[in-house]
N, C-alpha and C positions, 0 to 999 in steps of 0.2 A: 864643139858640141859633142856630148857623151851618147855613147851607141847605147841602145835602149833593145831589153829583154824584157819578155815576159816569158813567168816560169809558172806551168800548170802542176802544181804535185802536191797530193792529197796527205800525204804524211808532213804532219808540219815541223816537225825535225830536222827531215830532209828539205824541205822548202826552206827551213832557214839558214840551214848548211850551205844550199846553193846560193842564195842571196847575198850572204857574207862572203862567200869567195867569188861570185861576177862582181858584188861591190870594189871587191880587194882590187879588183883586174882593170875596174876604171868602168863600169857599166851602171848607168840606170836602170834601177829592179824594177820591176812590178811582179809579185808571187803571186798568184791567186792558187785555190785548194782546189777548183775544177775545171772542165773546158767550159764548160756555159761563160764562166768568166774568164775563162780567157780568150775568148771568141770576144766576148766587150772588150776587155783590156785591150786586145791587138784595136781592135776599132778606135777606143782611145788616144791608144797612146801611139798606134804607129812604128810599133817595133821592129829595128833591124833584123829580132833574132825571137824566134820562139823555142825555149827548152820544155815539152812536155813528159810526162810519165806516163805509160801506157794504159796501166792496170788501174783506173779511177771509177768510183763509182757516178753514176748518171750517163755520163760520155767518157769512151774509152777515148787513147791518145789516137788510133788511128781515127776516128770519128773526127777527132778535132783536127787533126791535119787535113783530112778532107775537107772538111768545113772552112778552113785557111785557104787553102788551095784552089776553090774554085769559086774564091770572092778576088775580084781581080785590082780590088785593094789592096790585097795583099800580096800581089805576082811577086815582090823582090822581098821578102821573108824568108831567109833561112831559117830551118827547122832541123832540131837536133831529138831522137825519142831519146829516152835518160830511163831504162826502164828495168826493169828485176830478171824480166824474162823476154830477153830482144827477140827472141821466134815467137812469139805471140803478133810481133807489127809485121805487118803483112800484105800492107798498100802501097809500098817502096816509094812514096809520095813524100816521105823527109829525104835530107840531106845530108842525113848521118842519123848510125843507131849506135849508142854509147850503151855497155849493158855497163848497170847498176856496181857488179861485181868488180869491175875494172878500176872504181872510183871516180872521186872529182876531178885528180887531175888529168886522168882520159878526159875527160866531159871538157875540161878547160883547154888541153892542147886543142882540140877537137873546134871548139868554138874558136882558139884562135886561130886555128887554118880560115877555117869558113867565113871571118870576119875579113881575114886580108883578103880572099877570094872576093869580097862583093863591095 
């Protein structure tokens, strides 16, 4: 069975950037462009992995990782920020903060530590 992410990031550029490379990695996507959706999506779909971006409009990333974090549906969710500007997250409630600047494949080694971890 394929490990399942859900990816919150408002640039849909980037959103499909990520999506084609956790595809490439062997992962069911699910992208949505905000946290509101991706607070449903995890509810959905049950995801091993949540990659958010910080800087969203409506709900920042820390917001949603709270919001993850203290539905206890969600206790075995790693959380990865994917963000432009990692000092901005400041809830230390993920599991890893990838800045934007370092690329995807930070962001990919990163997910695969954390996937063999859980």
């Amino acid at each position: 069975m394929r490990k399942k992410v859900v990816v919150a990031e408002d640039d849909r550029a980037v959103r499909e950037l990520l999506r084609a490379a956790l595809e490439a990695q062997g992962w069911a996507v699910h992208a949505v462009e905000d946290g509101e959706q991706a607070v449903l999506a995890c509810r959905w779909t049950r995801p091993n992995l949540l990659i958010t971006d910080n800087q969203m409009p409506d709900m920042s990333g820390d917001e949603l990782v709270r919001r993850v974090r203290e539905d206890d549906r969600f206790e075995r969710i790693r959380i990865v920020v994917f963000s432009a500007d990692p000092k901005d997250t400041e809830n230390g409630l993920a599991d890893a903060v990838v800045p934007k600047a370092k690329g995807v494949e930070a962001l990919l080694e990163t997910v695969a530590r954390l996937s063999k971890d859980h």
